[in-house]
N, C-alpha and C positions, 0 to 999 in steps of 0.2 A: 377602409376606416369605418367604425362601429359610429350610428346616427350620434352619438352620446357624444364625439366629439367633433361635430360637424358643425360649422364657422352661428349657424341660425341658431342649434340649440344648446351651445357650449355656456354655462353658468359660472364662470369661478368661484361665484361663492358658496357653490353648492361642489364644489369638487369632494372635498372630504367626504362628505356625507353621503356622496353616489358609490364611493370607493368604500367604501364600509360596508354598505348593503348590497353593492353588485360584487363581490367577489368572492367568490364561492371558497370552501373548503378545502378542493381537491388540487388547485392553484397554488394555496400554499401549504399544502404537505408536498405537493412536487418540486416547490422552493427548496424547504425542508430537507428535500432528500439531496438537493445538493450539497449541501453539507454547511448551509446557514441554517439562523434559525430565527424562527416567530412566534417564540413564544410569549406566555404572560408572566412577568415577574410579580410573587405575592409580597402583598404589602407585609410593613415592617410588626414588629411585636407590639400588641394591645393588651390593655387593663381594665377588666369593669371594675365600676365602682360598687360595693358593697351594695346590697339591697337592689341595684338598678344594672338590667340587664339589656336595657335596651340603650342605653348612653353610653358609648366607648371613646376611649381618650385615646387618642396617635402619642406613641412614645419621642417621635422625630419628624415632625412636618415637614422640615428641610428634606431628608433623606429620601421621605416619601413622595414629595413633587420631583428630584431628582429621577426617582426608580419610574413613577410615573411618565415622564419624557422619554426614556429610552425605551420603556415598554412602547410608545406611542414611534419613535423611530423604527424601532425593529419594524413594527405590524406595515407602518406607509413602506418601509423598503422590500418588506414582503410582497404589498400592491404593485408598487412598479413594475417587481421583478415580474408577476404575473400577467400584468399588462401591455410591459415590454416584447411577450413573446407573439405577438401579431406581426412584429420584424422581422423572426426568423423564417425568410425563404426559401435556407438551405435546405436540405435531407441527406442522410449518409444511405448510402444502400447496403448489402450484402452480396453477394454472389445466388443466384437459385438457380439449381439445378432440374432441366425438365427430364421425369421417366426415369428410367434408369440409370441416368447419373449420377455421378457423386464429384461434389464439389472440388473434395481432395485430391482427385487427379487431373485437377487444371494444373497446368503449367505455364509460366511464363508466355510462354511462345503462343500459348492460349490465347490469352488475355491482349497481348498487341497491339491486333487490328481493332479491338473496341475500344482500347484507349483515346482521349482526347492528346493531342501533341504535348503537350508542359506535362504530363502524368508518363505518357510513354518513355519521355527524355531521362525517366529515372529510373530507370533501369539499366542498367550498368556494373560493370564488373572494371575492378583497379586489381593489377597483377605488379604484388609488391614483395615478391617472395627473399629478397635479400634483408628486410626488416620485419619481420613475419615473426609470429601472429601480432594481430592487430587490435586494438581496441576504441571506442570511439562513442563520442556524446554528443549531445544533440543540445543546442540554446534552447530556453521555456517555449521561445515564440515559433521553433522548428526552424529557421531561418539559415543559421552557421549550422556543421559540421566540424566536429575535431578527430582528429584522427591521430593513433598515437602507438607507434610499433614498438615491439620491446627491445629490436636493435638501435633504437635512439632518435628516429625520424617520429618528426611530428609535423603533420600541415591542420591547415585551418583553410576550408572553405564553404564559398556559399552554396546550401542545399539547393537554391531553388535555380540558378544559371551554371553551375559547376563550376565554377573559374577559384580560381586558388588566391586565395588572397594572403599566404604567409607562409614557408617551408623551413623547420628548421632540423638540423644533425647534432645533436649534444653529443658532446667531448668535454672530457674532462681530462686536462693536461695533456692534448694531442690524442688522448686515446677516448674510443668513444664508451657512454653510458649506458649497456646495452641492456638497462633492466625497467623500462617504465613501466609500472601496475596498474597504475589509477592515473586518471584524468575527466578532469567539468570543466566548464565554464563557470566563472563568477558570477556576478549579478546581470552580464550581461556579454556580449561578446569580444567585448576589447580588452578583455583578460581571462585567462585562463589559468589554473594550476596541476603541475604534473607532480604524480608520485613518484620519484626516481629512486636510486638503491639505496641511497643514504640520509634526504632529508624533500620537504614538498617541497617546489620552487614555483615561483607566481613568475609567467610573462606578457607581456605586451602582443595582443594580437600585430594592430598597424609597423613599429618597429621589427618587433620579435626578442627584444630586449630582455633580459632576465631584472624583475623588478625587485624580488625580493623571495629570499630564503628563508622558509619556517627553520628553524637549528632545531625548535623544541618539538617536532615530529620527526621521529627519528626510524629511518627503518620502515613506511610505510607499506601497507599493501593493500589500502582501499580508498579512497576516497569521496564524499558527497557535502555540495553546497547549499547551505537554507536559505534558500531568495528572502524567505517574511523577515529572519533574524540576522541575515546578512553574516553565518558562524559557516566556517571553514572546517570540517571534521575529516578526520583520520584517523585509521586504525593500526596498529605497528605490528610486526612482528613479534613484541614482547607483551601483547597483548595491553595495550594501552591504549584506551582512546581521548581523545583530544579535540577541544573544540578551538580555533581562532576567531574574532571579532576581525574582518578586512575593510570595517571601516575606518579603524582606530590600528590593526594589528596589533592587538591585546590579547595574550591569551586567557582565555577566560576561565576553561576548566579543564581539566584531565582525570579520568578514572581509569582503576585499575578491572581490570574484567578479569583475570588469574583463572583465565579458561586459558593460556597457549595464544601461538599463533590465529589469527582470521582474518579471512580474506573475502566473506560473503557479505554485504555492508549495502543496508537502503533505507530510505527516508520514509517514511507516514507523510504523502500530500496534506493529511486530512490536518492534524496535531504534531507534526514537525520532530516528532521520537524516532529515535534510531535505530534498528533491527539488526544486531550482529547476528550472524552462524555463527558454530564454533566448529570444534574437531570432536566432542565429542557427545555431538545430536542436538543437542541446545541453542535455542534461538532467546536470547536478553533486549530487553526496549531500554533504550537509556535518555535520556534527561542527563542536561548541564548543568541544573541544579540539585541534582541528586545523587552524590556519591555510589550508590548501591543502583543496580539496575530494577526497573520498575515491577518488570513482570522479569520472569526466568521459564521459559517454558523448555519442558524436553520431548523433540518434534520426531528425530530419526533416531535406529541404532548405531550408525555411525556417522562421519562426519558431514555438517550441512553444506553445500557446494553455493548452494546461489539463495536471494530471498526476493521475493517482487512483492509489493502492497498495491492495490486497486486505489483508482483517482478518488473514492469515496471513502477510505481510511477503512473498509468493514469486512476485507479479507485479506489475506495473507497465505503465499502460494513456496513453501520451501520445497526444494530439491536436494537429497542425499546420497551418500557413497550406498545406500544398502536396496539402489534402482526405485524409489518409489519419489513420487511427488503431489503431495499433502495440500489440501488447501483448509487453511483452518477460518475460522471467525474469529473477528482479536477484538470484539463486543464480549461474545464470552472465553474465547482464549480455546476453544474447542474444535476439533477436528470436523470436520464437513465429511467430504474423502477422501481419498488416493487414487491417481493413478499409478499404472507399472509403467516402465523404460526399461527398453532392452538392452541400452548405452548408459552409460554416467553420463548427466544432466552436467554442461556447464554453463548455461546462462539461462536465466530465464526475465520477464517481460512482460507487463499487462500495457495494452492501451486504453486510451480516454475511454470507447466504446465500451471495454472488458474483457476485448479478446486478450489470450491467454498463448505467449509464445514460448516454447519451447526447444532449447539447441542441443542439440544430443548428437557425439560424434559429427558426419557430415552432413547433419538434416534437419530441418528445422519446421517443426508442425505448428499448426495456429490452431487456439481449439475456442468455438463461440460458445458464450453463457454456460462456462465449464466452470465458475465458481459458485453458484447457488444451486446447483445443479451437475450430476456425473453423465457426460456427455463418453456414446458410445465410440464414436469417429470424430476424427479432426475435420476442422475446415477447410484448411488448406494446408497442404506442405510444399518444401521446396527439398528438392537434393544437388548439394553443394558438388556432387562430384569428385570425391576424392580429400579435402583440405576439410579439420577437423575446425567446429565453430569455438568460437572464444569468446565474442559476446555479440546479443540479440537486442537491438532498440529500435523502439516507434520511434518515428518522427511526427510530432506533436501538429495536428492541424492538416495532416496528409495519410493518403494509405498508401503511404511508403515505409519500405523497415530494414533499417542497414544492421548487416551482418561482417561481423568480423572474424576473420579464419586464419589458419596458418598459411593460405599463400597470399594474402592482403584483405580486399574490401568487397563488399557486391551490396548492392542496393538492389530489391526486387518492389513490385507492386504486388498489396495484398488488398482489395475492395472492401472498405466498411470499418478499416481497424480506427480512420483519423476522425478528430469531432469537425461535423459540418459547419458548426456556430461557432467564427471566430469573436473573443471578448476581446477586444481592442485597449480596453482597461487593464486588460491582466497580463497578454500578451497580443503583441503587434506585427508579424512577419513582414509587414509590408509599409513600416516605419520608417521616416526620411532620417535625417543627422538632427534637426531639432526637437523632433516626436522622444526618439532615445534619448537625448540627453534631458527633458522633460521628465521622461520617465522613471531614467535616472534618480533627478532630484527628489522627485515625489516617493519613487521606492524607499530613501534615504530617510526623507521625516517622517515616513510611517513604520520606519524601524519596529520592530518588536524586541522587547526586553529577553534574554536567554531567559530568566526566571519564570517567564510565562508558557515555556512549555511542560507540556503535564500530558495525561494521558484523555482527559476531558478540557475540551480548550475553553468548550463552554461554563466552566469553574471560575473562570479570572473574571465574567461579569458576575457572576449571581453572588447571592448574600449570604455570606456563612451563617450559618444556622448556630443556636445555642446547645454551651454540653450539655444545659437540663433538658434540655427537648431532645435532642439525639439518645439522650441515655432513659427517659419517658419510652420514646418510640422503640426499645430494645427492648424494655421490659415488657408492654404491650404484649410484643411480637414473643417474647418468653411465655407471656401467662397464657396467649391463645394454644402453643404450643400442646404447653401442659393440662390445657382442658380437651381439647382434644381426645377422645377417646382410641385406646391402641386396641386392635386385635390380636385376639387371642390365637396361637399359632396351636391349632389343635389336629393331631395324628387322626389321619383316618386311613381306613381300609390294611393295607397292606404297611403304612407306616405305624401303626399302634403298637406300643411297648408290648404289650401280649405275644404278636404276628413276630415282633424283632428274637424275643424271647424264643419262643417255639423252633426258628429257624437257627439258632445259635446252638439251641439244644436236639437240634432232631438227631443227627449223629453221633450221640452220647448213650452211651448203656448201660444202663442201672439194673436194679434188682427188679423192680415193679414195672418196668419195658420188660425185662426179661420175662416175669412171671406171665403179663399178658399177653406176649408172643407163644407161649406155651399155650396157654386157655385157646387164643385164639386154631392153634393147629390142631388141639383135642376135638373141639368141636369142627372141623372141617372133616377131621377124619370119620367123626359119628354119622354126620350128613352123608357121605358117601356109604 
């Protein structure tokens, strides 16, 4: 603990005022890049008065004490947040390899004996091969485990003791449903929703109860849950996507994408937008307030298989049928790079850290700081041995990463992929029955409205600007343009209309080449 707040020289009433001048710069752009923000909101529109330039009138005193105060909340939650980090004890590490090694050929059996016990215990292989392939999602706080085979078995257990805490076999009229796509957890873990072949179905963790059937998603083959908006989305078969409210079970919106079939479907942590692949290369962000998709970008030449977004919302890593795997910037919507795959990509997976998973055929590589950057080697891989993967996920708060394949389950340890700093606010792994149900309610009245998502979250506070000043500032930006001087693209050497001429015409034979090619052999002959 730093003297400043130590019991002799601790001032309250000088708090403010120490926190203003002690807190450096580089504290809150590191805020910053978490994905708040601290910025200054500028005041509202002014008018000078005729002749007097130095007296300005506020159009809104109200408005502007208003913007003032939340200017002044952001900046002290920026302090905190900088202040707060004398807490953090933890550190994540990575793996480093001495001399001539290379990290990627550790293997499990490597790693073992340097495990601590609760880290070793998770490592494990489930052999489920009469419900196979599997698929499987993880609760926000890493906690649960859902697992969910396409022959119709689904359990629910806890990641962190393994013990099963709900098993169930869907049947439908004595016969069973052997087609689940999609499966998440709700807002938390005493529900969950499966894709099944004909419409989504919500169950009850503790019973196992089927609570309620979406009718109006019909045909699904994807699905993901927004914790802040508490909206249930899917995507169909007929190309439709669909948002529900499960606090109300209201549907709120549905748009039509009239790309086909998709099945590649994930979230923006950052702005809560939705990222479909399609069949044919295109990846669309959609908004529940916006009929029409926000961006449309065309990423592959054939169809997108999988999509993953970074915990920071400021990359985006698609995988396609034509073996490449692209990481773009969705700040400007542009390609970073590519890597190649000598298998078709079918899952892919960023963790909190950054690490970059990838499941192709029976193998599954981890690549570090491979999105601002084209990394030559992986960091680590794993070979499944045989069973082809079907999907790859962190588990949030551990560097563990369950894989799902066509003969069941395996969970391996990967070093440095979990974050060290658990937020206790945001997510709780190690929450009693009171903590969750706290959590619960507070998640509930901080709801966020569908309508506030957008592609800038930071829009919904700031102050729309006027058309005269927007169309002012275009014009500006027009007249610089035009004074700008262009250069002139001027032919030299070998490009000059002369040079072009000459060589168009060398192989042409006229009378005056002719004549000269005589002159010139007359006088050759006299020389000799």
């Amino acid at each position: 603990m730093s003297s400043t707040y130590a019991r002799g020289n601790y001032d309250p009433k000088k708090k403010k005022k120490e926190r203003e001048t002690t807190a450096s710069a580089a504290s809150i752009a590191k805020y910053e890049s978490r994905g708040h923000t601290a910025r200054s909101v500028s005041g509202t529109k002014t008018k000078s008065r005729p002749g007097d330039s130095k007296k300005v009138r506020r159009k809104d005193k109200k408005a502007e004490a208003v913007l003032g105060r939340l200017d002044e909340q952001r900046k002290d939650a920026a302090l905190q947040a900088a202040e707060a980090e004398i807490l953090e004890t933890e550190a994540g590490g990575f793996l480093e390899a001495e001399g001539m090694e290379r990290t990627y050929k550790f293997k499990q059996s490597d790693l073992s004996p340097h495990l601590d016990e609760q880290t070793a215990a998770q490592q494990y292989d489930l052999n489920l091969d009469s419900y196979a392939p599997y698929i499987h999602s993880y609760t926000r706080s890493g906690r649960h485990l859902l697992l969910a085979g396409r022959g119709g078995h689904v359990a629910v257990m806890d990641a962190l003791t393994r013990t099963l805490l709900q098993e169930l076999h869907l049947t439908d009229n004595g016969s069973t449903r052997n087609d689940v796509r999609g499966c998440t957890f709700l807002h938390d873990s005493s529900m969950f929703a499966l894709a099944e072949k004909k419409h989504v179905f919500i169950y009850d963790t503790a019973s196992g109860a089927e609570i309620h059937r979406l009718d109006d998603h019909i045909d699904p083959m994807a699905l993901q849950f927004l914790p802040h908006h508490w909206l249930l989305s899917s995507v169909g078969r007929a190309g439709w996507l669909k948002y529900t409210d499960t606090s109300t079970g209201i549907k709120v919106s549905e748009h039509r994408t009239k790309l086909g079939p998709c099945s590649a479907m994930t979230t923006n942590p950052y702005n809560a937008v939705v990222h479909l692949g399609h069949g044919n290369g295109c990846v669309t962000l959609w908004s529940p307030a916006v009929s029409k998709p926000l961006v449309k970008m065309l990423c592959h030449r054939g169809p997108v298989l999988d999509v993953a977004i970074d915990q920071g919302g400021n990359y985006m890593v698609t995988a396609g049928a034509d073996m490449q795997v692209k990481v773009w910037d969705v700040r400007t919507f542009k390609p970073v790079h590519a890597y190649f795959s000598r298998n078709a990509v079918s899952s892919l997976d960023i963790s909190q850290t950054g690490v970059l998973a990838v499941g192709a055929g029976s193998s599954v590589t981890f690549w570090k700081d491979a999105l601002a950057t084209k990394q030559k080697d992986p960091y680590m891989s794993h070979r499944l041995g045989g069973p082809s993967t079907s999907r790859v996920r962190f588990r949030p708060f551990e560097d563990v990463v369950g894989i799902g394949h066509s003969k069941g389950f395996s969970s391996i340890v990967v070093p440095g992929v979990g974050e060290a700093q658990i937020d206790s606010y945001e997510a709780n792994p190690y929450a009693d029955k009171v903590q969750r149900q706290e959590t619960v309610v507070r998640s509930l009245l901080d709801k966020l409205r569908p309508e506030m998502i957008a592609l800038d979250p930071n829009a919904v506070a700031s102050v729309a600007r006027d058309k005269k000043d927007v169309m002012e500032d275009r014009r500006a930006t027009a007249s610089e343009a035009d004074r700008k001087p262009r250069d002139k693209k001027r032919a030299r050497g070998r490009n000059k209309i002369s040079k072009k001429i000459a060589r168009k015409h060398k192989n042409i034979m006229d009378e005056g080449k002719a004549k000269l090619i005589r002159k010139r052999e007359e006088e050759a002959k006299r020389r000799e």
